[in-house]
C-alpha positions as CSV (number, residue, x, y, z in Angstrom):
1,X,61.2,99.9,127.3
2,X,60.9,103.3,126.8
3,X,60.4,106.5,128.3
4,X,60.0,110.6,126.4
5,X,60.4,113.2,128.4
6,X,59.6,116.5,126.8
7,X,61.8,118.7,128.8
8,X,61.1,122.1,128.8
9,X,64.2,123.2,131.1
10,X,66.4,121.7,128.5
11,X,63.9,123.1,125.5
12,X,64.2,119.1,124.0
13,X,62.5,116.2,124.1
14,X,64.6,113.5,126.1
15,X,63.8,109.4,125.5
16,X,65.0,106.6,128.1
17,X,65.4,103.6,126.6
18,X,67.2,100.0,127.7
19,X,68.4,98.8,124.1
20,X,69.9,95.6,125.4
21,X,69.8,93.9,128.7
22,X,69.4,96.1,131.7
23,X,71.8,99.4,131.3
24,X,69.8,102.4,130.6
25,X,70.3,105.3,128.0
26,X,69.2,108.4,127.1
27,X,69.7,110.5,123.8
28,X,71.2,113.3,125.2
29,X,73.4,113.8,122.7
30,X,70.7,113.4,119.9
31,X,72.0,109.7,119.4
32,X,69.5,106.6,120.5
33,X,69.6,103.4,122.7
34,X,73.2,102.4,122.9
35,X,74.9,105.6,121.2
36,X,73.3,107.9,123.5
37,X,74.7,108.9,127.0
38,X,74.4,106.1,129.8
39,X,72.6,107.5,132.9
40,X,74.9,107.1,135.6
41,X,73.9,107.8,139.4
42,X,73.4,111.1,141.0
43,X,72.1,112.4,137.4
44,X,75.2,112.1,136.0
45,X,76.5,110.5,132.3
46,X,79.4,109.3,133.8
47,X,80.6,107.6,136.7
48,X,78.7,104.5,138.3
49,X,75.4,102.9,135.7
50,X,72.3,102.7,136.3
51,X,70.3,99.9,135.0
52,X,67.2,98.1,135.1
53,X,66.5,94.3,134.5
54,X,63.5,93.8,134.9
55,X,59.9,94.7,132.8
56,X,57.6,96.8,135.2
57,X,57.1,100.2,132.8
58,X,56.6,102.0,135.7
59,X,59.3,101.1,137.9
60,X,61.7,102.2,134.8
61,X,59.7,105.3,134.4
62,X,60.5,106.3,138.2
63,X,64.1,105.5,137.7
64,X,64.1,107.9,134.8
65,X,62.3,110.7,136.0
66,X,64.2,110.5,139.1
67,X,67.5,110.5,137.3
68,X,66.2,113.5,135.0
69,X,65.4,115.7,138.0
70,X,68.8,115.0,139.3
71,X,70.5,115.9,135.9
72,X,68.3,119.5,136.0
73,X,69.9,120.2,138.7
74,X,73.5,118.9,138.0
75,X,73.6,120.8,134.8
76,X,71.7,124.4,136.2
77,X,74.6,124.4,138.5
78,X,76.8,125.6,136.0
């Protein structure tokens, strides 16, 4: 599965994917699937993962965009 968000906040285009089983990455740092960053919760890229087993698009799409809005936030707190 996959996911693009085209962030303007972050000025890049951002893409969700689960490469493997169930843990869930985004290219953050310009590398996809499993060399990206792993979402992690509280829209963090560290600390506990976040995954998704199971093959409802839209169900991973929530758990992306909710994660995403989290990380805006995380990251315009600097």
């Amino acid at each position: 599965m996959e996911l693009t968000i085209n962030s303007k906040i972050l000025n890049k285009k951002i893409t969700f994917s689960i490469p493997g089983k169930s843990y869930i990455f985004a290219d953050l740092n310009g590398q996809p699937g499993t060399l990206g960053k792993q979402i992690c919760t509280g829209g963090y890229t560290s600390g506990p993962t976040m995954s998704y087993g199971g093959q409802n698009q839209k169900t991973f799409e929530s758990i992306c965009r909710r994660w995403y809005r989290a990380y805006v936030k995380n990251v315009s707190n600097f």
